[in-house]
PyMOL Python script that loads the backbone (N, CA, C, O; Angstrom):
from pymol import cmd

cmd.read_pdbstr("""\
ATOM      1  N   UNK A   1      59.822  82.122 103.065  1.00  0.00           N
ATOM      2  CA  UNK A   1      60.327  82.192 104.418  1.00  0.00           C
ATOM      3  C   UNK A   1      60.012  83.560 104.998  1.00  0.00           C
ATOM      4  O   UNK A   1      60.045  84.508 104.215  1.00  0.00           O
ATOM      5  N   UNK A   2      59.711  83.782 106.264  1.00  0.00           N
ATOM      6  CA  UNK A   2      59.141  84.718 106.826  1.00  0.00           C
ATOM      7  C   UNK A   2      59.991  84.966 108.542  1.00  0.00           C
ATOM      8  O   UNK A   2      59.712  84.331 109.559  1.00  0.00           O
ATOM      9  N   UNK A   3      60.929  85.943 108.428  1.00  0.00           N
ATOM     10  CA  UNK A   3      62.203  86.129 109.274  1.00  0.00           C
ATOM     11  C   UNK A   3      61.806  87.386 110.265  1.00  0.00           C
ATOM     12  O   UNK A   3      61.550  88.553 109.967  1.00  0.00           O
ATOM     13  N   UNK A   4      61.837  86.855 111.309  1.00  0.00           N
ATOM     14  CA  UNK A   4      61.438  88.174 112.423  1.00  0.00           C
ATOM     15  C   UNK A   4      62.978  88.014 113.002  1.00  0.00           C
ATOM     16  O   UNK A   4      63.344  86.990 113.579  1.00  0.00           O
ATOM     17  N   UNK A   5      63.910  89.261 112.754  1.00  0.00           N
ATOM     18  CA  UNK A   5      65.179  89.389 113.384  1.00  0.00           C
ATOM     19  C   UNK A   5      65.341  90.262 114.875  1.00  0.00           C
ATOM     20  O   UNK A   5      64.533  90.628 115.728  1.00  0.00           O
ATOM     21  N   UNK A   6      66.670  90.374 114.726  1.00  0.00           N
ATOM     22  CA  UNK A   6      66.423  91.705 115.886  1.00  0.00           C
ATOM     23  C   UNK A   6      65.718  93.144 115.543  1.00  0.00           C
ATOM     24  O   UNK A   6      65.202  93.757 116.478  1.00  0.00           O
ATOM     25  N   UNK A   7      65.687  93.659 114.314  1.00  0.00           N
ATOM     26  CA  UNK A   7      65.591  94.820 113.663  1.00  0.00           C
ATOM     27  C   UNK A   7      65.260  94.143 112.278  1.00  0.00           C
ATOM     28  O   UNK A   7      65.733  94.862 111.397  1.00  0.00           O
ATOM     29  N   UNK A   8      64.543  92.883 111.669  1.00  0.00           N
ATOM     30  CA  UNK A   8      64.656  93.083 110.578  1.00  0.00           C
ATOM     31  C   UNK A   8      63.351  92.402 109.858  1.00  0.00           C
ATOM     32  O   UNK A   8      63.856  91.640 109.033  1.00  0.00           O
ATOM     33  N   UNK A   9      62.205  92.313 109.775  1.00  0.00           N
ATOM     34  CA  UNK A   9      61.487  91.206 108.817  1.00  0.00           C
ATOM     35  C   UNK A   9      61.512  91.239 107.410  1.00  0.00           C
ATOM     36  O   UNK A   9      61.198  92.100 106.588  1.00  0.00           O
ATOM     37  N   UNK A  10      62.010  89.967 107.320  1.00  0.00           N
ATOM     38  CA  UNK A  10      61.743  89.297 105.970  1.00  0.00           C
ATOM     39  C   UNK A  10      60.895  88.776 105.287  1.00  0.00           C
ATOM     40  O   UNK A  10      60.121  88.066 105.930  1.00  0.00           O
ATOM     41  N   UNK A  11      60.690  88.847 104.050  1.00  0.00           N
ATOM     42  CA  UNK A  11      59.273  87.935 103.893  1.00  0.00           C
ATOM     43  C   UNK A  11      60.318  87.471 102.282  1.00  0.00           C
ATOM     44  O   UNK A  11      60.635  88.296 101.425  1.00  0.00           O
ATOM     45  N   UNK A  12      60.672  85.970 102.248  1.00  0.00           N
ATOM     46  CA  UNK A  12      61.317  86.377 100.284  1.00  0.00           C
ATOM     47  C   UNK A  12      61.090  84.811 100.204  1.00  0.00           C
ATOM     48  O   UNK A  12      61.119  83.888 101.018  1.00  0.00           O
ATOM     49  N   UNK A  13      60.827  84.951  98.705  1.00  0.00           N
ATOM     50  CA  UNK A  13      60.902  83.631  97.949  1.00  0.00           C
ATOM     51  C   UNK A  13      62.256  83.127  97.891  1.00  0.00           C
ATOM     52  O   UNK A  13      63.163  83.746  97.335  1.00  0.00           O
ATOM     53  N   UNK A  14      62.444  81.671  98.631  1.00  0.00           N
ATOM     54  CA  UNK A  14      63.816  81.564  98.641  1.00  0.00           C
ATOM     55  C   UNK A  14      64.114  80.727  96.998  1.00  0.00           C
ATOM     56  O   UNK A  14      65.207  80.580  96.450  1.00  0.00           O
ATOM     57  N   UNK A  15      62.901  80.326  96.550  1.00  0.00           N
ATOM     58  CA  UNK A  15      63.353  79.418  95.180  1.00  0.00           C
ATOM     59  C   UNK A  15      63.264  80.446  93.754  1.00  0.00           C
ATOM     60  O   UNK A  15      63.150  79.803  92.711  1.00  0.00           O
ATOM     61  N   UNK A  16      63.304  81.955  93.601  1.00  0.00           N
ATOM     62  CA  UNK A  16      63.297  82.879  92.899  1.00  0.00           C
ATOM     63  C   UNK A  16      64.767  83.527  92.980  1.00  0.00           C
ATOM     64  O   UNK A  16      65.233  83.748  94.097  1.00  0.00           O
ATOM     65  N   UNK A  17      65.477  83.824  91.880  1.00  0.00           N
ATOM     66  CA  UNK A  17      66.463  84.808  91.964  1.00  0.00           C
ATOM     67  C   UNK A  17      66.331  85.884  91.743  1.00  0.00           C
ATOM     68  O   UNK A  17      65.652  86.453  90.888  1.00  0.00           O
ATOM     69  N   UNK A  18      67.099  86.314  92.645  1.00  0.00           N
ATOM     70  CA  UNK A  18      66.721  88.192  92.859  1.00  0.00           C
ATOM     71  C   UNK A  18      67.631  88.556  91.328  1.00  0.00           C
ATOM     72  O   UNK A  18      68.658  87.940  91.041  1.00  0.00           O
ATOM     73  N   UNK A  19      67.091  89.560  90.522  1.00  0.00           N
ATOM     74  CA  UNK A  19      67.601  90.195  89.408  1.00  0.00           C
ATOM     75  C   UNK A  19      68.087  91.653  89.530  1.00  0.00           C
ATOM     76  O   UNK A  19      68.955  92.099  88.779  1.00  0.00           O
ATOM     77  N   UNK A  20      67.457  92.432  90.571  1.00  0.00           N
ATOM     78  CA  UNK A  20      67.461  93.595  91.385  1.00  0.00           C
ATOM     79  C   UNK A  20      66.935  93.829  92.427  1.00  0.00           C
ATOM     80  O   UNK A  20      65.941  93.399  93.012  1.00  0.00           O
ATOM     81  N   UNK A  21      67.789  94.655  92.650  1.00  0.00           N
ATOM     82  CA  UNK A  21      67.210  95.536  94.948  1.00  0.00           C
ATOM     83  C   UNK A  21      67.453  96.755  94.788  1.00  0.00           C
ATOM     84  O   UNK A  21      68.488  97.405  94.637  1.00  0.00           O
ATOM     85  N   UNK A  22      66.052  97.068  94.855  1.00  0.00           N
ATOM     86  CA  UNK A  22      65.770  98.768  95.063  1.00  0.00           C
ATOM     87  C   UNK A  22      65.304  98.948  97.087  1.00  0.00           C
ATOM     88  O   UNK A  22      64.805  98.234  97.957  1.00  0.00           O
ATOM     89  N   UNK A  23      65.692  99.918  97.006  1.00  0.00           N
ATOM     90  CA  UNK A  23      65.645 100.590  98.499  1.00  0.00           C
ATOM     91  C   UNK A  23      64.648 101.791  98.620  1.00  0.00           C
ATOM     92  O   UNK A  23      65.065 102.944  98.511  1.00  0.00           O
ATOM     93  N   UNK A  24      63.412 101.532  98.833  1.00  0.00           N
ATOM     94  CA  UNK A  24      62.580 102.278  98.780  1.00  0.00           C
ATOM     95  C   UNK A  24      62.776 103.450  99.796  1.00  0.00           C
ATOM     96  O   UNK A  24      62.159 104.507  99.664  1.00  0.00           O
ATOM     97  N   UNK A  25      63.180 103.345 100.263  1.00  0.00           N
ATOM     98  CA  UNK A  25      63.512 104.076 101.438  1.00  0.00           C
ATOM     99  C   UNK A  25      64.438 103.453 102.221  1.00  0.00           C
ATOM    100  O   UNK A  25      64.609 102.270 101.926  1.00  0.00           O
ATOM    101  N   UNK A  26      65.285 103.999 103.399  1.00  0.00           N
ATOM    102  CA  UNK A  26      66.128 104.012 104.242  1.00  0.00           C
ATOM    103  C   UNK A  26      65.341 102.923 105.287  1.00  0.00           C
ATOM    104  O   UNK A  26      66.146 102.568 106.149  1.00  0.00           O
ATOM    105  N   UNK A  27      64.357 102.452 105.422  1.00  0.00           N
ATOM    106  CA  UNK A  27      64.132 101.237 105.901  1.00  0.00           C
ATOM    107  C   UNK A  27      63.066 100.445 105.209  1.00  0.00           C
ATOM    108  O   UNK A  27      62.132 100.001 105.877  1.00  0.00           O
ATOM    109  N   UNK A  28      63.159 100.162 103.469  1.00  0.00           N
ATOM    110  CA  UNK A  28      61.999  99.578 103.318  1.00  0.00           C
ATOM    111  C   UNK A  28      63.045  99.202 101.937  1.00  0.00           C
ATOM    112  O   UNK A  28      63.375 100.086 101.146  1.00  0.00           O
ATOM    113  N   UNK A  29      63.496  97.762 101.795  1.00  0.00           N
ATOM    114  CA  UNK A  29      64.006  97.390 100.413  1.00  0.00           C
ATOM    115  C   UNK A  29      63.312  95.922  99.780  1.00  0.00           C
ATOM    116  O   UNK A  29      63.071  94.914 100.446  1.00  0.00           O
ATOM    117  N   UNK A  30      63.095  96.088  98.473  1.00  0.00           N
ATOM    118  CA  UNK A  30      62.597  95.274  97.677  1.00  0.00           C
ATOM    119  C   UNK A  30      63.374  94.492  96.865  1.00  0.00           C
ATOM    120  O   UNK A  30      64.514  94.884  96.613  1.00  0.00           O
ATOM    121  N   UNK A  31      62.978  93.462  96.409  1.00  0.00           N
ATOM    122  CA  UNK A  31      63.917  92.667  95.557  1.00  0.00           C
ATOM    123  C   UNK A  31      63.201  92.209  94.756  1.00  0.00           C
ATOM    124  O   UNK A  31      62.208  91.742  95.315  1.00  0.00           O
ATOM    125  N   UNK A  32      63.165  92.011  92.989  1.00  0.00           N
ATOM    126  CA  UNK A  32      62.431  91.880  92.264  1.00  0.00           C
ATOM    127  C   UNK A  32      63.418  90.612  91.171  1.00  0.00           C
ATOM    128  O   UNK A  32      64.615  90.756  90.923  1.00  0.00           O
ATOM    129  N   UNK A  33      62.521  89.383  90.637  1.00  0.00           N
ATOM    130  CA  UNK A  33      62.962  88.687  89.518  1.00  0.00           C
ATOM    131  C   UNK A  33      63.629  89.486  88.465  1.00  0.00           C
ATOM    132  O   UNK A  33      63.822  90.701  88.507  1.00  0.00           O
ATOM    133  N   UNK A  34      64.018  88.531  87.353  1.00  0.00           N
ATOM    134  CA  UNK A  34      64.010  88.837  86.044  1.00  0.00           C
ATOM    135  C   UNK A  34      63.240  89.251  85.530  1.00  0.00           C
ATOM    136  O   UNK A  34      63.676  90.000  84.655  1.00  0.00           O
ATOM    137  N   UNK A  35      61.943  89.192  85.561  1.00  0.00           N
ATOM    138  CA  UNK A  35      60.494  89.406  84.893  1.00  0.00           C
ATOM    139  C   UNK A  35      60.058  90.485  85.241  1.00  0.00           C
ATOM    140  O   UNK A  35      59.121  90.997  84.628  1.00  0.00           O
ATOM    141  N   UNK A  36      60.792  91.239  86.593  1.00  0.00           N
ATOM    142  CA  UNK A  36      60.049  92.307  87.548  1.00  0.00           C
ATOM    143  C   UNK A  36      59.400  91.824  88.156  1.00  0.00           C
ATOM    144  O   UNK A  36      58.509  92.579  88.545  1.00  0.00           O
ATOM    145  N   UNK A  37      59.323  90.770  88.543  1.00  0.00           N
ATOM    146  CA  UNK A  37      58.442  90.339  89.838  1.00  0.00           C
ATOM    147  C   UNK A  37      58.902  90.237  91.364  1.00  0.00           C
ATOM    148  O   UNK A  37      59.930  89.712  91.794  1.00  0.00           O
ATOM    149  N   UNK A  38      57.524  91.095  92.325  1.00  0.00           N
ATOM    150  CA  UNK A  38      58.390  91.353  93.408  1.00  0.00           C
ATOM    151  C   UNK A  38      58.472  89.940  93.931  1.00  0.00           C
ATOM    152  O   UNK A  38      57.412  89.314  93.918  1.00  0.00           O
ATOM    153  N   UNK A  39      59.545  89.330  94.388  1.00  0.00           N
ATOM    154  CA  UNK A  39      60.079  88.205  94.928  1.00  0.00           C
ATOM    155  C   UNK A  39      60.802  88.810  96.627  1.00  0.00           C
ATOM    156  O   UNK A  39      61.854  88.223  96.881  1.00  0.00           O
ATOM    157  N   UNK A  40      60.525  89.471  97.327  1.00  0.00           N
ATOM    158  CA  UNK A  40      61.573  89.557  98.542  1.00  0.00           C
ATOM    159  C   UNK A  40      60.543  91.294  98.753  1.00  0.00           C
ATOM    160  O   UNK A  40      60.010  92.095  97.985  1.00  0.00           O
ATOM    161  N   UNK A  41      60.720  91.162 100.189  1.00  0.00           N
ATOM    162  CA  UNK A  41      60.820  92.461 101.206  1.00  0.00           C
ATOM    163  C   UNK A  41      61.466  92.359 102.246  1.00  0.00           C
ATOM    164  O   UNK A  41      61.273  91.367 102.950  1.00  0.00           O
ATOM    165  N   UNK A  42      62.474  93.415 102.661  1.00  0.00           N
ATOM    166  CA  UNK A  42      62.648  93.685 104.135  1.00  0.00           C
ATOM    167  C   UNK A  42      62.097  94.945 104.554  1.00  0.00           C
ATOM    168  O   UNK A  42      61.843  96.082 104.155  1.00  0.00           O
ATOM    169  N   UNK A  43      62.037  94.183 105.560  1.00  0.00           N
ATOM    170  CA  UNK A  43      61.691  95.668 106.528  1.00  0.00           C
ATOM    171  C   UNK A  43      62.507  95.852 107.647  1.00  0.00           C
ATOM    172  O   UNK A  43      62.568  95.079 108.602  1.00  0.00           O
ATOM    173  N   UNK A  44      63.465  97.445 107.437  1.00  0.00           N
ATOM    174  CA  UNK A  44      64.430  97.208 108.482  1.00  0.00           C
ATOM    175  C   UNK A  44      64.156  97.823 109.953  1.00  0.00           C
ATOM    176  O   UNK A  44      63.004  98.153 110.235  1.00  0.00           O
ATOM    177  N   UNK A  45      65.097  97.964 110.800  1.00  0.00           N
ATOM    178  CA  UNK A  45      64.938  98.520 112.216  1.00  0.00           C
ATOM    179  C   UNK A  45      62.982  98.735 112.731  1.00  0.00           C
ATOM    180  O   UNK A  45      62.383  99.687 113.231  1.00  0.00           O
ATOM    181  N   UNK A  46      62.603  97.588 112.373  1.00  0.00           N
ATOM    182  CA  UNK A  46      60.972  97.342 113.158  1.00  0.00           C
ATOM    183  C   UNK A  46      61.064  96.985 114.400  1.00  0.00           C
ATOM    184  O   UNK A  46      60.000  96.984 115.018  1.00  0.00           O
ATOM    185  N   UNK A  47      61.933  96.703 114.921  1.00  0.00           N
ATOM    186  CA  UNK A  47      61.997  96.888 116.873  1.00  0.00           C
ATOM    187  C   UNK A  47      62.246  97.693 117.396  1.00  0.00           C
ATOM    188  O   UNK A  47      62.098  97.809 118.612  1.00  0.00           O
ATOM    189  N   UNK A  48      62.810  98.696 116.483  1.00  0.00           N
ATOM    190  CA  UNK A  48      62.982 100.267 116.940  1.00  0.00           C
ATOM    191  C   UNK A  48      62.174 100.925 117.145  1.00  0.00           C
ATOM    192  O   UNK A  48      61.800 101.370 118.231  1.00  0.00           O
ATOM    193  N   UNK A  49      61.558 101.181 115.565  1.00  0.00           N
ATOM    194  CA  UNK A  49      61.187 102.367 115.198  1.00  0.00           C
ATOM    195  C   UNK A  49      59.702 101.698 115.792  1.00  0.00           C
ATOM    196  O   UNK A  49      59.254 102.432 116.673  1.00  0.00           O
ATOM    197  N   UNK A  50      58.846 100.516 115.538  1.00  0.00           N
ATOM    198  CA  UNK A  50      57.728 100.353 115.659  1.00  0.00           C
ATOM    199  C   UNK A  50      57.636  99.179 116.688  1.00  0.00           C
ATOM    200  O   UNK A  50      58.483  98.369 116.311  1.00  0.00           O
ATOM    201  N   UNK A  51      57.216  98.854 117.444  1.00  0.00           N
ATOM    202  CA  UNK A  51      57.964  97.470 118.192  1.00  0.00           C
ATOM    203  C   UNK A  51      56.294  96.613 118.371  1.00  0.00           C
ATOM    204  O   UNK A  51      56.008  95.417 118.428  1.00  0.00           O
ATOM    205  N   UNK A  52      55.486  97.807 118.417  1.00  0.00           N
ATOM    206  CA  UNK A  52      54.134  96.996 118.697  1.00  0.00           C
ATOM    207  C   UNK A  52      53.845  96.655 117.235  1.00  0.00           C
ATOM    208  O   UNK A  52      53.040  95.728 117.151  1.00  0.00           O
ATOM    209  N   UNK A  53      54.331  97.209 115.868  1.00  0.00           N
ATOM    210  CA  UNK A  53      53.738  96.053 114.813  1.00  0.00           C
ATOM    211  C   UNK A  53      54.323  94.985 114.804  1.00  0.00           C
ATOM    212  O   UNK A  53      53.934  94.291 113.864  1.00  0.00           O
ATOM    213  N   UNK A  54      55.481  94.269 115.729  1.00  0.00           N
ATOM    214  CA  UNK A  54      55.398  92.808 115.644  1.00  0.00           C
ATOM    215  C   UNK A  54      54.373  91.863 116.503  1.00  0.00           C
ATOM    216  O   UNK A  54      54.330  90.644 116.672  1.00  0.00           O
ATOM    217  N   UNK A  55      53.622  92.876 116.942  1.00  0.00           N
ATOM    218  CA  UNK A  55      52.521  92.166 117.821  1.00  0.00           C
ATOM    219  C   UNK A  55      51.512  92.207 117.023  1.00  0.00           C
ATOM    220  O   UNK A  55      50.798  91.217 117.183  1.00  0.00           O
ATOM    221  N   UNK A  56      51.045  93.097 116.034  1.00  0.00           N
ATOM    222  CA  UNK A  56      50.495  92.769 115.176  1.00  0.00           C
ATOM    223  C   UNK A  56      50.299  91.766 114.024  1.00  0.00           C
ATOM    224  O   UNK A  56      49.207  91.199 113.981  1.00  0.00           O
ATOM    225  N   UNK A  57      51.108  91.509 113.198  1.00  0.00           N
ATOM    226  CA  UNK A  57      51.644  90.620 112.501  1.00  0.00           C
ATOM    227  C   UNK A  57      50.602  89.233 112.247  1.00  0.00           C
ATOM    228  O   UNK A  57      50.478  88.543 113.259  1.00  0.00           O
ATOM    229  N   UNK A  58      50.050  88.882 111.351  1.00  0.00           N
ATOM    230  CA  UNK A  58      49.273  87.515 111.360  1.00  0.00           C
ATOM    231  C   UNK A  58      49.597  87.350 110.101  1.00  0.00           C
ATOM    232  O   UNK A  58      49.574  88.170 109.183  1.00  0.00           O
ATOM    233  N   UNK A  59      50.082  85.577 110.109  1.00  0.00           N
ATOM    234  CA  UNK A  59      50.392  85.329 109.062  1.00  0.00           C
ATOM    235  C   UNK A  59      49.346  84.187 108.541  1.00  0.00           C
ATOM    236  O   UNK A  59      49.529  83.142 109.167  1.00  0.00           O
ATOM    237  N   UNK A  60      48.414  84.100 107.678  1.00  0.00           N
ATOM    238  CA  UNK A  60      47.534  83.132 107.451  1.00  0.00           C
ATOM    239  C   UNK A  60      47.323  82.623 105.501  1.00  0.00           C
ATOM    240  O   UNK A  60      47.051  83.338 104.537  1.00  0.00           O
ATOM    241  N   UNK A  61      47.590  81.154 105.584  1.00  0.00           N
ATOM    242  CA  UNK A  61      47.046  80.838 104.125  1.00  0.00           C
ATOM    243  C   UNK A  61      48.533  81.152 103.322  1.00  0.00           C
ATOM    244  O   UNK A  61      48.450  81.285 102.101  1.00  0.00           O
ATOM    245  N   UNK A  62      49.629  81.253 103.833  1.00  0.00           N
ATOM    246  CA  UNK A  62      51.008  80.821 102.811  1.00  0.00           C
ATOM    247  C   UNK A  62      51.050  79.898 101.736  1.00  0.00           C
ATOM    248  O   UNK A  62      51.518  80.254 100.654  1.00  0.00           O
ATOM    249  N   UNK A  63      50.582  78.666 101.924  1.00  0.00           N
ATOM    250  CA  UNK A  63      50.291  77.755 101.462  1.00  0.00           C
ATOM    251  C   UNK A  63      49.019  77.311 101.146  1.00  0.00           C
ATOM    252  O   UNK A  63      48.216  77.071 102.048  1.00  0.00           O
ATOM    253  N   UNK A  64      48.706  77.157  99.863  1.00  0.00           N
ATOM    254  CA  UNK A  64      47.649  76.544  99.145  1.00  0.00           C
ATOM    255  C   UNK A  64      47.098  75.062  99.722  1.00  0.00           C
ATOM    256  O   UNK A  64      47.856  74.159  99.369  1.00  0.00           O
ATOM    257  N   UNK A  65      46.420  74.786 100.201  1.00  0.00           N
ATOM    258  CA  UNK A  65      45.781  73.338 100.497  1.00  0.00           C
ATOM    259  C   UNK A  65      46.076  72.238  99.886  1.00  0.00           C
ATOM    260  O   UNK A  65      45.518  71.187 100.202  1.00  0.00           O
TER     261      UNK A  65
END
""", "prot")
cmd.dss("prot")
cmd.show_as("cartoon", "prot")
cmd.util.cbc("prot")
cmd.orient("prot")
């Protein structure tokens, strides 16, 4: 699933459980499996701080054929 909020994109595997969330920074947190696998990103306050990378943004090929 791929979440454009007011301030927030998401990008996370919703069928993976998160095992840990590290906060890479004050607007950049990760969420990783059991295995260490990254499963989840947010990215926070992106209408703030950057507003033209949601105009950027292309999402292509999520899904395998």
């Amino acid at each position: 699933m791929i979440q454009t909020l007011m301030q927030c994109i998401s990008i996370i595997d919703e069928e993976a459980k998160v095992d840990n969330t590290k906060e890479v920074d004050k607007n950049v947190i990760v969420d990783y499996d059991k295995e260490g696998n990254l499963i989840g990103v947010e990215l926070l306050f992106v209408k703030e701080k950057r507003p033209e990378f949601l105009k950027q943004i292309k999402v292509e090929n999520l899904i395998e054929a």
